[in-house]
Steps between C-alpha positions, in 0.01 A plus 500: 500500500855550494622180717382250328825440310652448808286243660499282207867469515515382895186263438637412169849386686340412845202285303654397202264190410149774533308560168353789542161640365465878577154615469600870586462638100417755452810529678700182512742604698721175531421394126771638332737377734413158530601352179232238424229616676120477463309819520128581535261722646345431877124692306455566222175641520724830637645507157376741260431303189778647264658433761447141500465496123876581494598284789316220318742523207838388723613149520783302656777482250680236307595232739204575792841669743663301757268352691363241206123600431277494217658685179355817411259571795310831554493687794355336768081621573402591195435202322279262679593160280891586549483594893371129520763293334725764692371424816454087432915493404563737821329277738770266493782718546656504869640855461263713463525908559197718454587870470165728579340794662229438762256186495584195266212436242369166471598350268812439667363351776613152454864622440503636819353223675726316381804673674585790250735792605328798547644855469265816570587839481387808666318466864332186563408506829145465516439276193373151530794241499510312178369118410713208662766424707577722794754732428763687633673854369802692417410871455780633223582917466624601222530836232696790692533650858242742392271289295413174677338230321395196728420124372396229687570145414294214640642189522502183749587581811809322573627566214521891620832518664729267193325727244586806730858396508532461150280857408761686771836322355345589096430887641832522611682328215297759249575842687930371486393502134320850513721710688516357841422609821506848386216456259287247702379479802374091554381369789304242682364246791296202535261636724367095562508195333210639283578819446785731357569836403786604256584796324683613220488907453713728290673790631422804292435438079343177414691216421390167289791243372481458099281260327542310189242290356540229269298557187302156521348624819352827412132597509414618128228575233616313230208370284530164524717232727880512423688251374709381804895503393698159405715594861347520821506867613506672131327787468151577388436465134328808338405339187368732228381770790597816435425601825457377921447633808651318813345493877736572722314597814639741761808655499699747730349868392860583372757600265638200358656307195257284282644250287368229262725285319428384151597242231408500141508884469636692208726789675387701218130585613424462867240463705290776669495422880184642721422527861154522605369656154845729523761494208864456675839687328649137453875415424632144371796311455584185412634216724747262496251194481333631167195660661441884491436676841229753456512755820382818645453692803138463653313617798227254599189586700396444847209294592462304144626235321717637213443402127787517225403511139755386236462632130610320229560645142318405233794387280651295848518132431296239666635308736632691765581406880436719797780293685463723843378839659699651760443800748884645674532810632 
């Protein structure tokens, strides 16, 4: 899924009070670029179980990401005990957004009864409406011109047409900042007071804005909880590990930059960086802030959440901070 950077970003900026929970792994396409966000799988039972024996390793980072939850929580439907207290502390949220393909299992049947934000993707004509309050839509295209992807978000219906308003101005506000007019093609109506349509395309190569991630937010494998940092918004805390991997969920199938900034590194001996199993041909320089900015160039794959592994040396001191991760083209 190739769009999904892209309609973060407009409900991100259109919605910016949502907490999202996107149940698409293995895919996650709007994980990675919704800083803060939950993540779990709609079933699990499709899983193959080293499958689900890695997933089961991830947690939440350092400070549980933006949106305030529990410290250090796995990935949500895979642990029965967890997806409770999960679903008891989301119950009383009023922004709810719940990112899936097809039917809504459930378990989350009370949060949607209870007026969560619902946003399908693919077709879903023909499936049964979900639990609760009537709802209206606001179909959203996005990927390219020749590689549609279509979402639809369910919300209440009179609040279609100020959330419509909002999605159009955000899609226009993000193609000024991605090549204009000739490198997007937006558009859109309110169709009723129910119902919307708006699309966001891109004319010719794919496009996807860059994304930076805040270390204390990222999805890892460390062994045990981190140590949240003395300031709100340090990085995670890798302890004695000599080595993580990091969830990032779906990104644009691409040639890109990939970036992680460090602190507490000896410039001497580096780090080996990895995408999906892959070594990269890494670079680094220092910064003016102290930190060391590990890089390389990196192609991620389509369809699948992506998975960085960091290397430590041996001889590399304890201690160090993974302040951020970033993705530029």
């Amino acid at each position: 899924m190739s769009g999904g950077g892209v309609l973060a970003c407009l409900l991100r900026e259109a919605l910016p009070a949502l907490r999202l929970l996107d149940l698409g792994l293995p895919a996650a396409p709007l994980l990675g670029w919704w800083p803060g966000a939950l993540c779990g799988i709609a079933d699990p039972a499709r899983l193959a179980p080293a499958e689900a024996a890695l997933l089961g390793r991830f947690r939440q980072g350092a400070h549980g990401g933006a949106w305030g939850g529990p410290q250090g929580m796995p990935i949500f439907g895979l642990d029965p005990a967890a997806d409770a207290a999960l679903l008891a502390t989301l119950e009383s949220e009023a922004a709810l957004l719940l990112a899936l393909d097809g039917v809504p299992p459930p378990a989350l049947a009370r949060l949607l009864e209870a007026g969560a934000l619902l946003l399908r993707h693919g077709r879903t004509e023909g499936l049964p409406p979900p639990p609760g309050p009537e709802r209206g839509r606001i179909m959203l295209l996005v990927g390219t011109l020749a590689r549609i992807e279509r979402w639809d978000l369910l919300l209440p219906p009179d609040a279609v047409a100020p959330v419509f308003t909002r999605l159009q101005d955000a899609a226009h506000g993000l193609a000024a900042q991605l090549g204009g007019g000739r490198a997007w093609q937006v558009g859109g109506r309110l169709v009723t007071g129910g119902l919307a349509s708006l699309g966001m395309l891109a004319i010719g190569a794919e496009r996807a804005p860059s994304l930076r991630l805040p270390g204390a937010t990222l999805w890892h494998d460390l062994p045990a909880a981190p140590a949240a940092g003395i300031e709100a918004g340090e990085g995670l805390r890798l302890g004695a590990a000599r080595q993580v991997r990091l969830l990032l969920g779906g990104m644009p199938a691409r040639q890109a930059w990939l970036r992680l900034r460090l602190r507490g590194l000896s410039p001497t001996r580096m780090p080996a960086l990895f995408l999906d199993g892959l070594r990269l041909q890494t670079q680094w320089r220092a910064d003016d802030e102290g930190s060391v900015v590990i890089e390389a160039p990196a192609r991620m794959q389509a369809g699948q959440a992506s998975l960085v592994g960091l290397a430590l040396p041996a001889e590399a001191p304890a201690g160090a901070v993974l302040l951020s991760l970033e993705f530029a083209a």
